[in-house]
N, C-alpha and C positions, 0 to 999 in steps of 0.2 A: 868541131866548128870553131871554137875557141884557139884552140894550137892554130888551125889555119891560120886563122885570122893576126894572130899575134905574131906568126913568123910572116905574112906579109908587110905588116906593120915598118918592119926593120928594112924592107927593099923600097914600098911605096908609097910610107909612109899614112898611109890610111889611117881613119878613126878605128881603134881596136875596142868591140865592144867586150865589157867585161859587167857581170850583172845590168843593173839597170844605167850606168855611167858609161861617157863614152871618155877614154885616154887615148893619149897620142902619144906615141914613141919622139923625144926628139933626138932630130937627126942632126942639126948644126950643133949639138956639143957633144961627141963619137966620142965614147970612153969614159966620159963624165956622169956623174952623180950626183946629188945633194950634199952638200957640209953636214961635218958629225953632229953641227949644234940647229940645225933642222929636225934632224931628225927625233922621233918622239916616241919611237916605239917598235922595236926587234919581234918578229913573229917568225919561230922557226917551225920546218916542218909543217907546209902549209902551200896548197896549189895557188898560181898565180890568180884563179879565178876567187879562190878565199880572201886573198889579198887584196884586189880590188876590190870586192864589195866589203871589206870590212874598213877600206876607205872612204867607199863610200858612203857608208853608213853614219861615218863621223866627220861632221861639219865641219870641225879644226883640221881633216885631214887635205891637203890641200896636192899631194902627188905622193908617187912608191914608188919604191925599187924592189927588184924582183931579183934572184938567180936561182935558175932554175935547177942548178948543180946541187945546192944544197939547200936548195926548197926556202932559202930564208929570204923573208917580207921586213921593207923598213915603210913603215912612214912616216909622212914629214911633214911638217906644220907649214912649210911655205915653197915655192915653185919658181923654176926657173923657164922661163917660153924662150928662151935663146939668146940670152944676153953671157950668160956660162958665168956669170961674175959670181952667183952662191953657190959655182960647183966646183969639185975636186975628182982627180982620175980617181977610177977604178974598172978593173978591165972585166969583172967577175959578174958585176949587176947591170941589168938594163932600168933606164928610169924611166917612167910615166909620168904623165902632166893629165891635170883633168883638162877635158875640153870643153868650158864654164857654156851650160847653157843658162839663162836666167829664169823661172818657169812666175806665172801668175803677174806678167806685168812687168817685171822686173827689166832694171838696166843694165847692159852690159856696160863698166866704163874702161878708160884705155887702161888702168893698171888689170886688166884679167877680172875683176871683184864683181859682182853683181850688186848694184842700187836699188833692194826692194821696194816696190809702195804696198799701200791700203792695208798695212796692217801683219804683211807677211816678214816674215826672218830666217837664215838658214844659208848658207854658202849659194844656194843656188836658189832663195826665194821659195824652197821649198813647201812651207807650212806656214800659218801663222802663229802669230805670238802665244803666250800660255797665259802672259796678263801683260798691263799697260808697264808693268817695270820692266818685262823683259824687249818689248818694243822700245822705248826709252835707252835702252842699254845698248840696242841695235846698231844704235847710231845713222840712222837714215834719215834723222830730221825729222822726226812721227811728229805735228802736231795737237793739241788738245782737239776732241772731237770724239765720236761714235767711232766705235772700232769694231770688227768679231775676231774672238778669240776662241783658241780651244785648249783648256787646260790639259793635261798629258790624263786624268782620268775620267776627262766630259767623252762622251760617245759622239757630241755634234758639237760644232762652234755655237755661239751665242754672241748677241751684239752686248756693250759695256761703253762707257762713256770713261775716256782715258784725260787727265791732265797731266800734261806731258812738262813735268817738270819737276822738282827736287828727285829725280831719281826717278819718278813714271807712277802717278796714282790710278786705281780703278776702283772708279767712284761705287760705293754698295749704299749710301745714306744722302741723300740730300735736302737741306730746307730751307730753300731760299727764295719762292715763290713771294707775291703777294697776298694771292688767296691761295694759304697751303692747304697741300693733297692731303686727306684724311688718312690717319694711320693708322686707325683702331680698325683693324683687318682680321680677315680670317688667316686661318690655319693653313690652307691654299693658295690664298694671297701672298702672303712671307713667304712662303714656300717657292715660291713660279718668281714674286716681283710684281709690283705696281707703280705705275707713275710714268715720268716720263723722262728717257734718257736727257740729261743737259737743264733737268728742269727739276720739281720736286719728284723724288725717287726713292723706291726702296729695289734695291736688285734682285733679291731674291737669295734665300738658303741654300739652296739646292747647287745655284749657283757659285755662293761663297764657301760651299763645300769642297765642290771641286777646285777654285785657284788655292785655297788653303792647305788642302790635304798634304804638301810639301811638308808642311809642320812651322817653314823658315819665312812664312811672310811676317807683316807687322801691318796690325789694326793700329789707325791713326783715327782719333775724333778731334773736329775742332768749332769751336765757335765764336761768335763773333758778337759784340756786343752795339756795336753801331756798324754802319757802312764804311770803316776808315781801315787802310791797307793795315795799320800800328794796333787797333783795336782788335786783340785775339787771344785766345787762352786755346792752349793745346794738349793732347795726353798720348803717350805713345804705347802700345802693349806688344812683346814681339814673343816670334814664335807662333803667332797663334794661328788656330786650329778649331772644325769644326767633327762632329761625327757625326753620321749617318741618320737620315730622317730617321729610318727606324728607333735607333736612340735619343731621339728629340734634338739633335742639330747642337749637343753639346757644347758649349763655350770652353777652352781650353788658350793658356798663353802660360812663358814662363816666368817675363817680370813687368814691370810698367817703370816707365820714364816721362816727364814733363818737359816740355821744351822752355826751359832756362826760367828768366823770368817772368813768361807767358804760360806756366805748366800750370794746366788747368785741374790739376788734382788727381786721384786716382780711385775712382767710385766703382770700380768695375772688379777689383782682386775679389771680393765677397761671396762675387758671382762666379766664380772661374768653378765649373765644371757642372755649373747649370745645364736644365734643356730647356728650353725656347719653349713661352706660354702664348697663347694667343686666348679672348673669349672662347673660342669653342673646343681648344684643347690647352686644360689646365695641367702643367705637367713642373707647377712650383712646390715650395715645401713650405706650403703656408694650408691653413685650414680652409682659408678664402681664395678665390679665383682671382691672383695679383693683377692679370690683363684686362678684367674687369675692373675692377679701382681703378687701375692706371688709366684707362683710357686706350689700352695700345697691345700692342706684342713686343714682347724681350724675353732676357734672359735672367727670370724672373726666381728669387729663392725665397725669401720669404719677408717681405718681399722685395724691396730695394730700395739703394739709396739714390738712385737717379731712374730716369724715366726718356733716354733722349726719342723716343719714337711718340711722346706724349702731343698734346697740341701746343702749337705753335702758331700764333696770327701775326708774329711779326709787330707787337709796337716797341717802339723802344725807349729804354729806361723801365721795364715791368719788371713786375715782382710777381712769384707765383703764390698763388691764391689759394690751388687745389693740387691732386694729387696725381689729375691728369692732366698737367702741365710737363711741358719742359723743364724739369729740373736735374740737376750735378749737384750733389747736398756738400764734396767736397773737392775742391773749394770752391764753390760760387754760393753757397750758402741759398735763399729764396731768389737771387736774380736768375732772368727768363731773357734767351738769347735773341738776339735780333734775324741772326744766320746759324746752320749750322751743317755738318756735312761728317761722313763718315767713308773712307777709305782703307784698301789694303796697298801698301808697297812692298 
């Protein structure tokens, strides 16, 4: 069915389907092919039908040439639909062009490209994003807002609150409420996520296991000491990584950095390879239940020198009093933040 199809292609120019893509033979540049500096990638010894779905299986891959003499597959990172100006003879290969359908929404625009919305990426809109950076990266104009995403090892997408900027955040911490959401939570709670997207939040473990499990994201905390854009202290930790509920949701990164002269310290290396304590699963290396003193759940050893899931009422200019407060002991010493938030990029 495939040969049919394919030798009709070359008379009547029909959609030739090949796996689940459909390509079109073109016929206004007869003998033509793609330029060598297109091309991406030689596969020999390989049927036309391998060829096409192993382009289409790659989003970069944007057309192929085929000869069927000696079985060899090229593809190429960009397409010519009839203008001949990126091709050159060759009498031996026949070329293919996808025939761009847009799926999920999507726009087709006049250069051939599909314009995804709500969240989706992919040459053809096909999936959505894995987190708010790689939306961001898309380049489709994503604004800040509720998104669903599905990380490459979630089994189902999930909604996440994206700020669509420095690079595309997805928000796991927030506390910026007036009357903040209570975080001294159970074990179930951190786990799943409480609160409210875009408002006071925690995402959830489970969650931030799977956009981490890459190893190559970056935990950003920041806070904020008044309401003013200038008023900020920040800490960056990259690499980082979580493991598996069953091993307590591990805290893992390879170095931390401060953003200039707003670097809000580094209280967190201490903790690096912790499991996450809540009241009713103590799982620090302290004799006492750290999440109990604290007030909260973290990533607690024995027990720490910061607390950012502690309480928070928001006044400002405070000082912390107790142990279940909002404290960073380096550098912010006993000051209690006005705002604070935690993200992956």
């Amino acid at each position: 069915m495939h040969k049919l199809c394919c030798i009709l292609a070359g008379l009547l120019t029909p959609v030739c389907m090949i796996h689940t893509d459909n390509y079109r033979v073109l016929t206004s540049c007869p003998g033509l092919i793609m330029k060598r500096q297109f091309i991406a990638l030689i596969i020999r010894d390989v049927t036309k039908v391998d060829c096409g779905r192993t382009c289409t299986e790659d989003d970069s891959c944007e057309s192929f040439h085929y000869d069927s003499t000696s079985r060899s597959c090229h593809l190429n990172t960009d397409f010519d639909n009839g203008h001949c100006s990126k091709m050159e003879f060759n009498s031996e290969m026949i070329y293919y062009f996808k025939v761009k359908v847009c799926m999920n929404g999507g726009i087709l625009q006049s250069n051939s490209r599909c314009r995804c919305v709500n969240g989706y990426v992919g040459s053809k809109c096909q999936r959505l994003m894995r987190d708010c950076k790689e939306g961001f990266a898309a380049g489709f104009g994503y604004g800040h807002g509720e998104y669903f995403i599905k990380p490459a090892s979630a089994s189902t997408p999930f909604k996440v609150f994206c700020r669509m900027w420095f690079g595309g955040r997805t928000i796991l911490q927030w506390r910026k409420e007036s009357f903040s959401e209570p975080f001294n939570r159970s074990w179930a709670e951190y786990r799943d996520g409480f609160g409210r997207l875009g408002g006071d939040q925690w995402l959830g473990l489970e969650k931030m296991y799977h956009i981490c499990k890459p190893g190559t994201v970056m935990l950003g905390i920041e806070i904020r000491f008044e309401n003013t854009p200038n008023d900020y202290k920040q800490q960056q930790y990259f690499n980082f990584s979580l493991s598996n509920e069953k091993d307590g949701y591990r805290m893992y990164f390879s170095y931390s950095e401060g953003t200039g002269r707003n670097a809000m310290g580094d209280s967190l290396t201490p903790l690096k390879h912790c499991a996450f304590s809540t009241y009713d699963q103590d799982n620090d290396n302290s004799e006492q239940n750290c999440a109990v003193r604290f007030g909260s759940g973290f990533w607690f050893n024995a027990c720490a020198d910061c607390n950012p899931n502690g309480h928070l009422d928001r006044q400002k200019k405070r000082r912390r009093t107790s142990d279940s407060d909002y404290f960073w002991t380096y550098d912010l010493g006993d000051r209690v933040p006005y705002i604070a938030s935690m993200w992956l990029g």
